[in-house]
C-alpha positions in Angstrom: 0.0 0.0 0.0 1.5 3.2 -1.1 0.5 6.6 0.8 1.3 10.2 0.0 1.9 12.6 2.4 0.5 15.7 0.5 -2.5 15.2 -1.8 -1.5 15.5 -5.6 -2.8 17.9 -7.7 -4.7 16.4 -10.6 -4.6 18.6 -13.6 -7.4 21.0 -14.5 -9.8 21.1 -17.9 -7.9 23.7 -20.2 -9.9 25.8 -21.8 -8.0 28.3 -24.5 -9.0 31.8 -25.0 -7.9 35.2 -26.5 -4.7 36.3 -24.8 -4.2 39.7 -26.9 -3.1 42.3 -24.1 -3.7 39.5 -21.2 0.0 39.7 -19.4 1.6 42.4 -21.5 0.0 45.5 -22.6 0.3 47.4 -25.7 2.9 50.6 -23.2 4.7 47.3 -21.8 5.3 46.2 -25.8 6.6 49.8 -26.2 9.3 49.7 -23.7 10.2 45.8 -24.1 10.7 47.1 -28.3 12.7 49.8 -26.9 15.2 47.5 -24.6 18.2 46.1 -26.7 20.7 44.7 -23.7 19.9 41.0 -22.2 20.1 42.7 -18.9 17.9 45.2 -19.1 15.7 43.2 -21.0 15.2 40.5 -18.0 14.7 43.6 -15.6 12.1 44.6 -17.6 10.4 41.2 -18.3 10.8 40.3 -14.8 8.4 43.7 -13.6 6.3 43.7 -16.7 5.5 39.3 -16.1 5.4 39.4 -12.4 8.1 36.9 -11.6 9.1 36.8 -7.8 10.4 33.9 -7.7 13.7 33.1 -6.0 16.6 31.7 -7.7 17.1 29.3 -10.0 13.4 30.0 -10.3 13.7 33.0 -11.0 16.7 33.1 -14.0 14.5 30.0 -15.4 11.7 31.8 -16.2 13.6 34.6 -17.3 15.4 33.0 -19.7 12.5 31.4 -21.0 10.9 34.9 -22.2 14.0 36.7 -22.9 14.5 34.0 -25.7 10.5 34.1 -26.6 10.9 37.6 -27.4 14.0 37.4 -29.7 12.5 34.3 -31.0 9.3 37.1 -32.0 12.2 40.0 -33.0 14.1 37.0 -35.3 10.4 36.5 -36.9 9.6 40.4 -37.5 6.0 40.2 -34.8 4.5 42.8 -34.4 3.8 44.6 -30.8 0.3 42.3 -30.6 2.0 39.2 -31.7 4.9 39.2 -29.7 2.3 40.0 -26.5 0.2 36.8 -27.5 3.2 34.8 -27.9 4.6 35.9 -24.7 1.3 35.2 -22.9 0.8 31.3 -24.8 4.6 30.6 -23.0 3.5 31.3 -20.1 0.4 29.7 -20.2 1.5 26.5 -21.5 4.2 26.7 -18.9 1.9 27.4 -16.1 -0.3 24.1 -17.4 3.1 22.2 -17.0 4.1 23.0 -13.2 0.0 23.2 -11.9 1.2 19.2 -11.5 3.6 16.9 -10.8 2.1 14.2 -12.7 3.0 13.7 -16.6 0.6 16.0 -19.0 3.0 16.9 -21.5 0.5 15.7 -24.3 -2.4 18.2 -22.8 0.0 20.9 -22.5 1.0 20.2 -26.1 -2.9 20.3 -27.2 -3.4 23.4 -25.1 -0.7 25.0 -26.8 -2.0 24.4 -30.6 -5.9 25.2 -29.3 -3.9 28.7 -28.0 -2.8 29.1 -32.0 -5.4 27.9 -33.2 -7.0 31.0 -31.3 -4.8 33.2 -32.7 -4.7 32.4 -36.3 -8.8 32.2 -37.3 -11.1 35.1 -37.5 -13.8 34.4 -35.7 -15.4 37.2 -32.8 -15.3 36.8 -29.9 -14.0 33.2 -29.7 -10.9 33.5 -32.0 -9.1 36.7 -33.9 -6.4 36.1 -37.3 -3.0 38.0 -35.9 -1.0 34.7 -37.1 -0.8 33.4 -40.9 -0.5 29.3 -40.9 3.5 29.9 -41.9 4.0 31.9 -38.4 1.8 29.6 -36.3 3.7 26.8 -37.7 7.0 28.4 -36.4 5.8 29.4 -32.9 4.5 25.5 -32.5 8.1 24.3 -34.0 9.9 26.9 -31.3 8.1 25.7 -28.2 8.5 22.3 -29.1 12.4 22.3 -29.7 12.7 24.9 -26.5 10.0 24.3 -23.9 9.0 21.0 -24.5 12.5 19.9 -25.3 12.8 20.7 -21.3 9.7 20.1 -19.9 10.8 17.4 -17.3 13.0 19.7 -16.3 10.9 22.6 -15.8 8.5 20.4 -13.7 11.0 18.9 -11.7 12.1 22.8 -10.8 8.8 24.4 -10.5 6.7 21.5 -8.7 6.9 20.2 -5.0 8.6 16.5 -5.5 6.4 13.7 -4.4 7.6 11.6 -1.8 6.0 8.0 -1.4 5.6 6.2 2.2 5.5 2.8 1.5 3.9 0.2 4.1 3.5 -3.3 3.8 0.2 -4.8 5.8 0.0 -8.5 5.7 -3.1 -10.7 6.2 -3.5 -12.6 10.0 -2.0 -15.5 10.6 -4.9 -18.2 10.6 -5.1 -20.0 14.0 -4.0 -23.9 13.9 -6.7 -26.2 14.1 -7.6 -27.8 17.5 -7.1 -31.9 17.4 -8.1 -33.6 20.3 -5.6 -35.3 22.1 -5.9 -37.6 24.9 -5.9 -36.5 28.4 -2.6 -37.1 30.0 -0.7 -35.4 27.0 -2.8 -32.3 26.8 -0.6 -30.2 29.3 2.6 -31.4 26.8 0.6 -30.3 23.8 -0.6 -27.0 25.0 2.8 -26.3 25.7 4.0 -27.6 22.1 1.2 -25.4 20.4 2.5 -21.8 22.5 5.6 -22.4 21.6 4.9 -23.0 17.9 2.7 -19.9 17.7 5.1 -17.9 19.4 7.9 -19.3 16.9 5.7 -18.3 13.9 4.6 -14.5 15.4 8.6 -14.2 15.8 9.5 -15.0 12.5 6.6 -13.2 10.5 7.2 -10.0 12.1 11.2 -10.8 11.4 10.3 -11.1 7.7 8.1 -8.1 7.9 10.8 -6.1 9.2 13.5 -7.2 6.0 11.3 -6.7 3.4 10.4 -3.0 4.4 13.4 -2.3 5.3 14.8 -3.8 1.2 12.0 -1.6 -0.2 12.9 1.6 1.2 16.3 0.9 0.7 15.1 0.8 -3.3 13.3 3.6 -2.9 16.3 5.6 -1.2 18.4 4.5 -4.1 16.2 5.4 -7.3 15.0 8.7 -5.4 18.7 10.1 -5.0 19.9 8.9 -8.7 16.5 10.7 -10.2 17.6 14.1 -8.0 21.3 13.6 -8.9 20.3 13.5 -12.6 18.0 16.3 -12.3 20.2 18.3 -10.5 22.5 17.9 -13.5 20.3 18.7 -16.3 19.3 21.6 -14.3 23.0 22.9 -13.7 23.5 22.2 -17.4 20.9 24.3 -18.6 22.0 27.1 -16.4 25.4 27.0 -17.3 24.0 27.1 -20.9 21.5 30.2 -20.3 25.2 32.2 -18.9 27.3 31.5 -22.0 24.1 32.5 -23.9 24.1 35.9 -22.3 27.7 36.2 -22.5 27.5 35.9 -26.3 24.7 37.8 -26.7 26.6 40.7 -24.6 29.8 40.5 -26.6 27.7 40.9 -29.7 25.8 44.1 -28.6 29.3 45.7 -27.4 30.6 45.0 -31.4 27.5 46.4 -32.7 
């Protein structure tokens, strides 16, 4: 029997919807358009998005919409494009971390019914601010970035769910009484304590090695999963810096 100690949060019903002007306005597209530096452009993401997260929450997510928005510069969007794109990343990433249970393939349907929104006229449910050609692209770009990572995002932005595992085992069924002459029942009696007491003894023995073997496994595949986590996490990271670094050294040529 397997128990958890904090109740798991099963995903909810996505429903997509307009997101024209829903996390970034039209005078936050204006001064985002107007920021050039990666610094400046995280400072500026960072009040304009909310994020108060502390680190490595924080530079996660910052990274993630610093490259949305020169992934939007790279494809010529517009002010309202780059705002719905902007809000469709987060979206999709807040479907992600709501759980810690697998739902990459809603997350991926939410994210085309979010397009899909985008890219047909049709008041008030859906407006046409992306051709097929640029829909196409975003849905390539958060595949190959956000979904290339999306265990890793939810291992960073939801709680990890430990398991308490406890064994229960069924009664031992009492022995069958067989009568026995008189002038051997006190031997008997005596025979049949000891035996159950022999049996009681060795169950709870057995009980005690095999929970103490299956948390043991547990122990070990928990740590490994964190250790390897940890490491794709620190990669990424170090990834994100010699990003920047680049990107800096190429706006001090320019």
């Amino acid at each position: 029997m397997t128990t958890v100690e904090k109740e798991i949060k099963v995903p909810n019903v996505l429903r997509p919807t307009v997101m024209l002007w829903t996390d970034v306005t039209y005078h936050d597209m204006e001064m985002i358009d107007n920021t050039k530096s990666i610094p400046d452009l995280e400072s500026m993401l960072q009040t304009v998005l909310k994020i108060d997260f502390d680190e490595p929450k924080r530079g996660v997510l910052l990274e993630l919409y610093v490259q949305t928005v020169l992934f939007c510069r790279e494809n010529n969007f517009n002010k309202e494009q780059t705002s719905a794109v902007l809000s469709i990343v987060k979206s999709v990433h807040q479907a992600n971390v709501e759980t810690p249970l697998d739902n990459i393939d809603q997350c991926l349907k939410y994210c085309n019914e979010l397009l899909l929104c985008h890219s047909v006229r049709r008041p008030p449910f859906s407006i046409n601010i992306f051709s097929y050609q640029e829909a196409d692209n975003i849905v390539q770009y958060v595949n190959s970035t956000y979904m290339r990572h999306y265990k890793l995002y939810k291992y960073i932005f939801t709680p990890q769910v430990k398991l308490n595992l406890t064994l229960s085992y069924a009664p031992v069924p009492e022995p069958e009484v067989v009568p026995v002459p008189e002038e051997v029942d006190a031997v008997s009696d005596e025979t049949e304590e000891e035996k159950e007491f022999t049996l009681g003894q060795k169950t709870s023995e057995l009980k005690t090695l095999i929970e103490k073997e299956v948390q043991e496994q547990m122990t070990l595949v928990s740590a490994k999963l964190d250790e390897k986590m940890k490491a794709l996490a620190g990669n990424q990271s170090k990834k994100s810096d010699s990003q920047q670094s680049k990107r800096g050294q190429k706006a001090k040529k320019k």
